[in-house]
C-alpha positions in Angstrom: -92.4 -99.4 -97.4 -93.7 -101.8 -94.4 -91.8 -101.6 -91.3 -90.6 -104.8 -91.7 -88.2 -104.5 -94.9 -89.1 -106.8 -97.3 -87.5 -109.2 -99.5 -87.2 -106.1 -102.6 -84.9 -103.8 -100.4 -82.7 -106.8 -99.0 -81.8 -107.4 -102.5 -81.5 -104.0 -103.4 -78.9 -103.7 -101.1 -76.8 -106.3 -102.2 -73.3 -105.8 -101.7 -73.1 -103.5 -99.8 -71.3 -104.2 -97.1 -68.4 -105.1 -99.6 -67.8 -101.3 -100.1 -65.1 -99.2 -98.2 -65.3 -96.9 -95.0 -67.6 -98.0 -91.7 -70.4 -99.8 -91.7 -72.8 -96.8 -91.3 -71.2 -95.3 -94.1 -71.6 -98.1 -96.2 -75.1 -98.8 -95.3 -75.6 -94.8 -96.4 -73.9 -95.1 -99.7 -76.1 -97.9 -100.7 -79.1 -96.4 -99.5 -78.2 -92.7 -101.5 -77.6 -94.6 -104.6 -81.0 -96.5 -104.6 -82.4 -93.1 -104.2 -80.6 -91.0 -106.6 -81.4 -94.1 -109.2 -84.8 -94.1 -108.5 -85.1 -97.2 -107.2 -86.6 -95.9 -104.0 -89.5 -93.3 -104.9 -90.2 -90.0 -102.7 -92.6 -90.7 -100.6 -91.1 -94.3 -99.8 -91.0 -94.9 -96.1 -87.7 -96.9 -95.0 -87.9 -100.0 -92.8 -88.1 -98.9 -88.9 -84.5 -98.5 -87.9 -84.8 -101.9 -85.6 -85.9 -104.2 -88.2 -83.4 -103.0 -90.9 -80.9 -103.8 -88.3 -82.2 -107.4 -87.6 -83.0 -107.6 -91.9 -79.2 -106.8 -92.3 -77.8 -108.5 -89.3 -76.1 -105.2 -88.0 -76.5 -103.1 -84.8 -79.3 -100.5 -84.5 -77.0 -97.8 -84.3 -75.4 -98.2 -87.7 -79.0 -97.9 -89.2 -79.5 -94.5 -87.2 -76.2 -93.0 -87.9 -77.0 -94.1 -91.6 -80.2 -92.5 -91.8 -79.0 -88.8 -89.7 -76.2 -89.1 -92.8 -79.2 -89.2 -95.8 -81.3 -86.6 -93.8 -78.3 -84.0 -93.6 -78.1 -84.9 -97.6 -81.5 -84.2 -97.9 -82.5 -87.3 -99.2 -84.5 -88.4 -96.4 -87.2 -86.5 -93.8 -87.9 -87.8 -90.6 -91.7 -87.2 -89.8 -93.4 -87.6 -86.3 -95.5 -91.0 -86.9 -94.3 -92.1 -90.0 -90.9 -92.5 -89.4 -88.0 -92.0 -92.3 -89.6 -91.1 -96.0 -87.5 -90.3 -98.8 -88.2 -86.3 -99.9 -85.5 -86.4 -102.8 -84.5 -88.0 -106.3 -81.5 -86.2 -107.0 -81.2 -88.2 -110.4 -83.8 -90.4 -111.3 -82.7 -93.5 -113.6 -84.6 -96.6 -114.5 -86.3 -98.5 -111.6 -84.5 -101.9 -111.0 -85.4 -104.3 -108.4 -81.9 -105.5 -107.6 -82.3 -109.0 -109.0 -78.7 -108.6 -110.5 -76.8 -107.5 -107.4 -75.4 -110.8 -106.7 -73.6 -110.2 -110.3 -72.8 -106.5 -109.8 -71.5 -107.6 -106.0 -69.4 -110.4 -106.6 -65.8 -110.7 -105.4 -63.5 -113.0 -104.8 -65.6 -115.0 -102.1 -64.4 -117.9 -100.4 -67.4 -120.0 -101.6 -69.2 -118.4 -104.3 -73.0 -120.2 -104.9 -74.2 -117.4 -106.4 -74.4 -118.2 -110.1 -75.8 -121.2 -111.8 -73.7 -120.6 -115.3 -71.2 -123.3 -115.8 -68.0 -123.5 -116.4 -66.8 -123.3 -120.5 -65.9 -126.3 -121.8 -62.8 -127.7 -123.2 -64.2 -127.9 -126.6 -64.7 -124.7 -127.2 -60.6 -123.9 -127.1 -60.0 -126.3 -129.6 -63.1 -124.8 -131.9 -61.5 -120.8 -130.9 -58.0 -122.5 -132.8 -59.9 -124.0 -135.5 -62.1 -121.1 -136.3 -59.4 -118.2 -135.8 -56.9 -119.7 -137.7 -59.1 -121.0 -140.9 -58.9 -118.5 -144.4 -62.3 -117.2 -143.5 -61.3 -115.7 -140.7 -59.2 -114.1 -142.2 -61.8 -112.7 -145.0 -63.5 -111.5 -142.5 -61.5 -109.5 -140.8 -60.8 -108.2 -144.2 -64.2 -106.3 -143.6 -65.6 -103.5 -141.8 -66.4 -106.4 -139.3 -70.4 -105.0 -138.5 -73.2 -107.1 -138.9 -76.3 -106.3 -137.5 -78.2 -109.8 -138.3 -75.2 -111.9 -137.3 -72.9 -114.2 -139.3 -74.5 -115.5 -142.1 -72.6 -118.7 -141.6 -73.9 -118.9 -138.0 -76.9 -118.3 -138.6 -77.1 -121.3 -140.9 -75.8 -123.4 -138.1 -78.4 -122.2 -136.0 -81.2 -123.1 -138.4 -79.9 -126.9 -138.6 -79.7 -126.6 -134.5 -84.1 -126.1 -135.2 -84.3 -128.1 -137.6 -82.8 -131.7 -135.9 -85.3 -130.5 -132.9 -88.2 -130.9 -135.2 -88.8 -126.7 -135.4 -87.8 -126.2 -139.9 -86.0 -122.6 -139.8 -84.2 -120.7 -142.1 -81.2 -118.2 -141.4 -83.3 -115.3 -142.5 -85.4 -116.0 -139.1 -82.7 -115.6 -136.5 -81.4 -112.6 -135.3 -77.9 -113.3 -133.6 -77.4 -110.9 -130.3 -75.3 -110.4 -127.1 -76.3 -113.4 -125.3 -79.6 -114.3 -124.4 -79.9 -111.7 -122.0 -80.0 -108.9 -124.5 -82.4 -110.9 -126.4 -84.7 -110.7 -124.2 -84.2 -107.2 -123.6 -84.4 -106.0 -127.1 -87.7 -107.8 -127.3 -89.4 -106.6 -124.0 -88.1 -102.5 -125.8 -89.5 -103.5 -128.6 -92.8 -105.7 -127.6 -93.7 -104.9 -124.0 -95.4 -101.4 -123.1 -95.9 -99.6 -119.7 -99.1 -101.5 -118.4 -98.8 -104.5 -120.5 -99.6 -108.0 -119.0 -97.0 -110.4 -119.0 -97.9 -113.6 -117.6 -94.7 -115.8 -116.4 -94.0 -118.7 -114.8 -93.4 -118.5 -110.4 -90.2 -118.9 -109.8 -88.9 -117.8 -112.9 -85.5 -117.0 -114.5 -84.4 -113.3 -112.7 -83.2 -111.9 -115.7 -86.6 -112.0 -117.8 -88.1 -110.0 -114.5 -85.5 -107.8 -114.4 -86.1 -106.4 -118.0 -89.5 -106.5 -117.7 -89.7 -104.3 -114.6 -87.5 -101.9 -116.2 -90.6 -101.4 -118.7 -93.3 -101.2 -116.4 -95.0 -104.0 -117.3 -98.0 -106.0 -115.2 -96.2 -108.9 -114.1 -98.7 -112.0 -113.7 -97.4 -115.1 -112.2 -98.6 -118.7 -113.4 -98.3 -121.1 -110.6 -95.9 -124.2 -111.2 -96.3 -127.9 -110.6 -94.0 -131.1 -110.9 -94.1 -131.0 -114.9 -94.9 -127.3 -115.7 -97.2 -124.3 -115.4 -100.6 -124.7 -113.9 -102.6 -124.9 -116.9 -105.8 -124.1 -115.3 -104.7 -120.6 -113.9 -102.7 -120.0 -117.6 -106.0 -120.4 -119.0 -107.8 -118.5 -116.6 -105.7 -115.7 -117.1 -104.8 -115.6 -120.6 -108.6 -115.3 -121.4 -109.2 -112.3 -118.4 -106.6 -110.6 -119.4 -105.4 -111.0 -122.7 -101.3 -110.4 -122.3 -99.5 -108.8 -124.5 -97.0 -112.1 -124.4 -96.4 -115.5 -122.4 -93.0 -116.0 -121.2 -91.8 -119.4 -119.9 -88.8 -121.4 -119.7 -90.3 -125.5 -120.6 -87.2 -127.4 -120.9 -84.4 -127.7 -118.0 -86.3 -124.4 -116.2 -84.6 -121.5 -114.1 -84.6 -122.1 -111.1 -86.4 -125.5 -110.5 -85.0 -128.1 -113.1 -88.6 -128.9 -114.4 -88.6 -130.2 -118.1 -92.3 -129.8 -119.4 -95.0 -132.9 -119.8 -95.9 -133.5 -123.6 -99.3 -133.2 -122.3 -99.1 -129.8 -120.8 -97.2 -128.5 -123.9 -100.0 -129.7 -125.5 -102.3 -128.2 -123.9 -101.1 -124.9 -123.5 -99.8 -124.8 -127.5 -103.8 -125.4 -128.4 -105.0 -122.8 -125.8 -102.5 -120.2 -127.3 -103.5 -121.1 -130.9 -106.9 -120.2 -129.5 -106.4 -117.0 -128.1 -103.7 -115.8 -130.8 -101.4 -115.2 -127.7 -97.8 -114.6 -127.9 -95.5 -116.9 -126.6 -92.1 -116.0 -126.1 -90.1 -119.4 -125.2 -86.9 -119.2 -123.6 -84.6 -122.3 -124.5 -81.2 -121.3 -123.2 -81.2 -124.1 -120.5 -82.7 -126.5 -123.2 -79.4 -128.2 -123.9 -79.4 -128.8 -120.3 -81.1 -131.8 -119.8 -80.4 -134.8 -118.6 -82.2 -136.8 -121.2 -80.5 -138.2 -124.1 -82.8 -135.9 -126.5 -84.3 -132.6 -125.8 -88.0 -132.8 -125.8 -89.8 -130.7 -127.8 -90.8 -126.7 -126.7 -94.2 -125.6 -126.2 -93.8 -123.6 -129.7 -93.0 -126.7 -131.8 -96.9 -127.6 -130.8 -97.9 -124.0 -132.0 -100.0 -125.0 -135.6 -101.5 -121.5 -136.5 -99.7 -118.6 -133.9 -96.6 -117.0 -134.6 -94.4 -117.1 -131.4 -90.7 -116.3 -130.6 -87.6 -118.3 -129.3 -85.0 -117.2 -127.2 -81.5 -119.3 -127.1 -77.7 -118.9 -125.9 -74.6 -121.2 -126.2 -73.5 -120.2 -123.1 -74.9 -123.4 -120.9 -74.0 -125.3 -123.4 -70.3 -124.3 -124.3 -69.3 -121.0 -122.3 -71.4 -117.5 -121.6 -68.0 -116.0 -121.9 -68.8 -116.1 -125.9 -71.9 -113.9 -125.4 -73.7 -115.5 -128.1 -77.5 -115.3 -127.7 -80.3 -115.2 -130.6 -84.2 -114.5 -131.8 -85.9 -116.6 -133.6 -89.3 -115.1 -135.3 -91.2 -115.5 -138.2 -91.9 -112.6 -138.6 -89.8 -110.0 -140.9 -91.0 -107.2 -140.0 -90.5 -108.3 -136.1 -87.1 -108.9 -137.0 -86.4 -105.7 -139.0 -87.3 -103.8 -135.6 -85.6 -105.7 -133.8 -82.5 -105.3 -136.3 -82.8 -101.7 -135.5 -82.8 -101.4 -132.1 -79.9 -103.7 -131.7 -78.1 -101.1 -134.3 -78.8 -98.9 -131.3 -77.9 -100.6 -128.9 -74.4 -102.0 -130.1 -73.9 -101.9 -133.9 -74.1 -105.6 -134.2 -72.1 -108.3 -132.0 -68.8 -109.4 -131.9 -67.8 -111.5 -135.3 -64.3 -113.5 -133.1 -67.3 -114.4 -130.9 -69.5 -115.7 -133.5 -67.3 -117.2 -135.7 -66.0 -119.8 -132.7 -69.5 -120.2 -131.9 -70.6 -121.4 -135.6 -67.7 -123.8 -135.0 -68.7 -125.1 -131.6 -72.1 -125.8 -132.9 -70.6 -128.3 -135.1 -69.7 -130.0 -132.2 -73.2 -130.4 -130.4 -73.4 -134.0 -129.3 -70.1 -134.2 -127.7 -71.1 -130.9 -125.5 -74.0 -132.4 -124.5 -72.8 -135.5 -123.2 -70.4 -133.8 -121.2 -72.5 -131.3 -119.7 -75.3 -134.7 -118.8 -72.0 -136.7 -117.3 -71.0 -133.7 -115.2 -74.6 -132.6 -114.4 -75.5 -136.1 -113.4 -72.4 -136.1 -111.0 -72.9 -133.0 -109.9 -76.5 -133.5 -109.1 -75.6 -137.2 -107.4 -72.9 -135.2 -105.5 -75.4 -132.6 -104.3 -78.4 -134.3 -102.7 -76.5 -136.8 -101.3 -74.3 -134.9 -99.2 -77.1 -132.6 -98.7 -79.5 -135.6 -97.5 -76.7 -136.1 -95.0 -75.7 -132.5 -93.8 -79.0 -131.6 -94.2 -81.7 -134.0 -94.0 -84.1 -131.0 -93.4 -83.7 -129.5 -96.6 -86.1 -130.4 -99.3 -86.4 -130.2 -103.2 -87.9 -131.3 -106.3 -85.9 -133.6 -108.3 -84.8 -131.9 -111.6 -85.2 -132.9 -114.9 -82.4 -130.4 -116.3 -80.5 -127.6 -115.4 -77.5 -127.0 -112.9 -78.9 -126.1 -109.9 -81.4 -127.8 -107.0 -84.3 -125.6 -106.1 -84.3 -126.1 -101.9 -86.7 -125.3 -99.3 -84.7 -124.6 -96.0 -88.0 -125.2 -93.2 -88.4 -121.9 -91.4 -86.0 -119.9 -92.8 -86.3 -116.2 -93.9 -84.0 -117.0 -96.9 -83.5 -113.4 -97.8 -81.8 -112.7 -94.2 -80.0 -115.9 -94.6 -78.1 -114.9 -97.6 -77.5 -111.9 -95.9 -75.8 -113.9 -93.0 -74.4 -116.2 -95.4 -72.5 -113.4 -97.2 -71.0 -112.0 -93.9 -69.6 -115.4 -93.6 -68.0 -115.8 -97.3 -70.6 -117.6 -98.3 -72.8 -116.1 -102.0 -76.4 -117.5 -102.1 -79.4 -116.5 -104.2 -82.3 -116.4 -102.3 -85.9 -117.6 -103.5 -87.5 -113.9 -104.2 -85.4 -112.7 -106.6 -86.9 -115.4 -108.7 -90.7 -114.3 -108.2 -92.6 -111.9 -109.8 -94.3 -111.1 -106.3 -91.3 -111.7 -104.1 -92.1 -115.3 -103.4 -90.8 -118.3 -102.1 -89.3 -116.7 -98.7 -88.1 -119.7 -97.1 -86.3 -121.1 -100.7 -82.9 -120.9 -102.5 -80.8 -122.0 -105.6 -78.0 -124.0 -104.9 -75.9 -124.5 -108.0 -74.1 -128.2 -108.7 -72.2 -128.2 -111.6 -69.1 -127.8 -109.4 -65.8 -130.4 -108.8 -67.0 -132.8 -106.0 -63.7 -131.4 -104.6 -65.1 -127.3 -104.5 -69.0 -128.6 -104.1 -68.9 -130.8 -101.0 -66.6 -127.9 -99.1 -68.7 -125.7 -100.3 -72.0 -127.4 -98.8 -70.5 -128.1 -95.8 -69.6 -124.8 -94.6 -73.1 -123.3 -96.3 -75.6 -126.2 -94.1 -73.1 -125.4 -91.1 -73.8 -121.8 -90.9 -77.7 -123.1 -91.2 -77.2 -125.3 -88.6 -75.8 -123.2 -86.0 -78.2 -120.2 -87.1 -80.6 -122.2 -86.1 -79.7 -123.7 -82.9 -78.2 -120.0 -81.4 -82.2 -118.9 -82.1 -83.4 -121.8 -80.8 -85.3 -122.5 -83.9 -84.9 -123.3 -87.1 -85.5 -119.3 -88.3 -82.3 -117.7 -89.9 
């Protein structure tokens, strides 16, 4: 590592000021447990003590006495010239790069902007009643209540959810699973090799990186404009490098709100049919634009490749459900994928399931909810922000809960640190890059109450504001 600690280690360390004990001690901890996990290799050189100080926004000395602590524990050498190097892996686990430590760190913080995910909505308490107290629930819970493919009945429901959005599928091609997040790990396990290339979208949604770090994959970001990937680069790469899949997020994109031109999904359906590349499309925002119909996904252009899609009802209705699914084409795809779930978790939860087949009966009154309260919430946002911040610039979005903002000059990364001292959770710009980019951008989530948001970005652009003017400049 540089001596100037980069954007990876900040978010590594996430958190962990939150812990117990003095500050030097706390800075240790964190630092032992990225070593013993294997997140920080031997041979890794830590940040000079001064500019882990100024990353963190604490004094010099509690970075020394932190580091004399993990040399006595012989995790860490000090070495004339090259400063501090870890020696020792006491326990080496699977290599994360932190993008989850805003979840794992979370507390009860005055003003918590960490998470995009809305609220549940009212509709799914009524469709719990419903469900839980019908006959078949009851049936059901006669059984040995496993199922590794999901509810049959759900399923079903999920077919009818492809089929009004032009995309005919039958229940035998979805896999139901532990929200979207697991689907998307089971299918990196399954797909995705050490090595492979993965071509995503830059930003992207963390979570996707997250799982495809953990399998050592090549990581190649696609560049975005106003309406959706660069298809000049996607094409460049796809025929250099042949990746083992496409990943991208078209309609209501995380982080930036983008909902893809009919002309790019076009075009980049009929360069995939081409090259036989795999496109795995990830449509749990979908249901989270502001249009009166979703538009269609880059696979419903698909005329001769197989590809896969990724979906969740939690944006819609509430994450607290868990409800995910796959859906491929493929049997034999699906058959793996059956059996590593069996691994995993011996099938989801069927209370879960069962409320969700209900709430999908309900899908046009969800969705005009979530547009009236995105809309407000989006209105809300950038005016006050065009007011408190004039400074402060982003794209307008197209979908999704949260603004993707530019703060001029700002390390975003230290920021959030600052931010956090402050009660204040933010998600800074790397986390969503495959190369640790957008250093001066964050997400700002908007599906709030006026009555929690405007507080909320009042304090947040007031801390900005008087960073900036203490430094003289508009560098946080």
């Amino acid at each position: 590592m540089s001596d100037h600690p980069d954007a990876r280690l900040v978010r590594l360390l996430g958190g962990w000021e939150s812990a117990d004990g003095p500050l030097p001690q706390r800075l240790h901890d964190a630092l032992a447990t990225l070593i013993d996990e294997g997140d920080l290799a031997t041979g890794d050189r830590l940040p000079a003590e001064r500019g882990l100080a100024a990353a963190l926004l604490v004094s010099r000395g509690t970075v020394t006495e932190a580091y004399r602590m993990l040399q006595e524990g012989g995790r860490v050498s000090s070495r004339r010239g090259s400063g501090s190097v870890v020696t020792s892996q006491l326990r080496r686990g699977t290599a994360s790069s932190g993008l989850f430590s805003t979840f794992a760190s979370r507390r009860d913080e005055p003003v918590d902007l960490s998470s995009g995910a809305p609220g549940g909505l009212d509709l799914v308490v009524g469709a719990a009643r419903r469900a839980l107290a019908a006959p078949a629930f009851a049936q059901l819970v006669a059984g040995d209540g496993y199922d590794l493919r999901g509810l049959a009945g759900l399923r079903a429901g999920l077919g009818r959810y492809y089929d009004e959005r032009g995309i005919p599928t039958s229940p035998d091609e979805l896999l139901v699973t532990n929200g979207s997040q697991q689907a998307m790990k089971l299918l990196a396990d399954t797909l995705v090799a050490r090595d492979d290339y993965v071509l995503v979208e830059d930003p992207t949604y963390r979570g996707s990186l997250e799982v495809l770090r953990a399998r050592n994959a090549r990581i190649v970001p696609v560049p975005l404009e106003r309406d959706g990937p660069d298809v000049e680069a996607m094409e460049r790469l796809v025929r250099r490098l042949r990746p083992r899949l496409v990943y991208l997020l078209p309609l209501a994109h995380n982080p930036t709100g983008y909902v893809i031109s009919e002309e790019k999904a076009t075009r980049l359906a009929r360069l995939f049919d081409e090259t036989g590349t795999l496109l795995v499309e990830d449509g749990s925002p979908a249901d989270l634009v502001f249009a009166e119909r979703v538009p269609r996904s880059v696979g419903a252009h698909l005329t001769g490749s197989d590809w896969i899609a990724i979906g969740s009802i939690s944006k819609l209705f509430w994450g607290g459900l868990r409800v995910g699914w796959i859906r491929a084409r493929s049997p034999a795809l699906l058959e793996a994928l059956a059996r590593a779930k069996a691994a995993d978790d011996l099938g989801g939860a069927l209370v879960s399931q069962v409320v969700a087949q209900e709430c999908l009966t309900l899908l046009p009154e969800a969705r005009e909810l979530r547009r009236h309260a995105l809309r407000r919430g989006l209105r809300t946002a950038t005016e006050a922000l065009a007011e408190l911040a004039p400074e402060w610039t982003w794209q307008e979005p197209e979908g999704g809960a949260g603004l993707w903002v530019e703060l001029p000059g700002t390390d975003a990364a230290r920021f959030a640190q600052h931010s956090k001292r402050h009660g204040i959770t933010i998600v800074a710009g790397p986390v969503f890059s495959a190369v640790s980019g957008f250093p001066h951008h964050i997400r700002l989530p908007f599906l709030r109450e006026p009555d929690q948001l405007l507080p909320a970005l009042e304090q947040l652009t007031g801390l900005w504001r008087s960073t900036r003017d203490r430094n003289g400049s508009s560098r946080a």
